[in-house]
N, C-alpha and C positions, 0 to 999 in steps of 0.2 A: 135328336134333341127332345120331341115329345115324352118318348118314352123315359129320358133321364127325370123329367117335371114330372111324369107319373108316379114315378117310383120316389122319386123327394114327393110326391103329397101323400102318396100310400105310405111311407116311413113317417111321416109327418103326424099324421091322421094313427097309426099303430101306438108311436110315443103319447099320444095326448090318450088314446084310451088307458094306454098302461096305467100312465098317472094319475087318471081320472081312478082307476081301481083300486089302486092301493092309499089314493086320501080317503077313497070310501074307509077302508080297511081300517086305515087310522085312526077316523074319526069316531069307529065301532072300537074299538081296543083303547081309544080315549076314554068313551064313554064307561065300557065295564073297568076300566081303571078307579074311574072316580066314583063309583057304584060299590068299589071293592074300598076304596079310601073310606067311603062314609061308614062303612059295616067294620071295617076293623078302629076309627074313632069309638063309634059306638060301644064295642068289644073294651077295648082300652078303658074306658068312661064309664063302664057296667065293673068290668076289673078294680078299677081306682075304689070304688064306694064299696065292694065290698074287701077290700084292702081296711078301707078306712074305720069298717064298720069291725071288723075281727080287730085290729089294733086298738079302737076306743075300747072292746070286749075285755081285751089283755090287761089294759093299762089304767083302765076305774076300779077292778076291785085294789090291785098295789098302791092305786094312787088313795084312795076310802082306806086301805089299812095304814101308811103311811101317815095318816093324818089322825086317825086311831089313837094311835102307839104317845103321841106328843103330849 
């Protein structure tokens, strides 16, 4: 009987490190998750403005000749 109680706390005591390891893990892989979110917003939002900036480039002198021409 003792040794079954050993071995249920030794099993016990094994599970609680496992889990105890891989929240570690998770909460490291959370974190560069959202480290990697904020850099590819960024990217995105750097992307956007020079989208915006080449398309007003495009689109002032046709819209200046456009108005020209009337």
């Amino acid at each position: 009987m003792k040794y079954a109680k050993y071995v249920k706390e030794a099993v016990f005591i094994a599970v609680i490190i496992t889990l105890s390891i891989r929240i570690v893990d998770n909460v490291r892989t959370i974190r560069q998750m959202k480290i990697s979110l904020e850099q590819t917003r960024d990217n995105l939002y750097q992307t956007n403005q020079v989208i915006a900036e080449m398309q007003k480039q495009i689109y002032e002198p046709t819209f200046a000749f456009k108005q020209d021409t009337r």
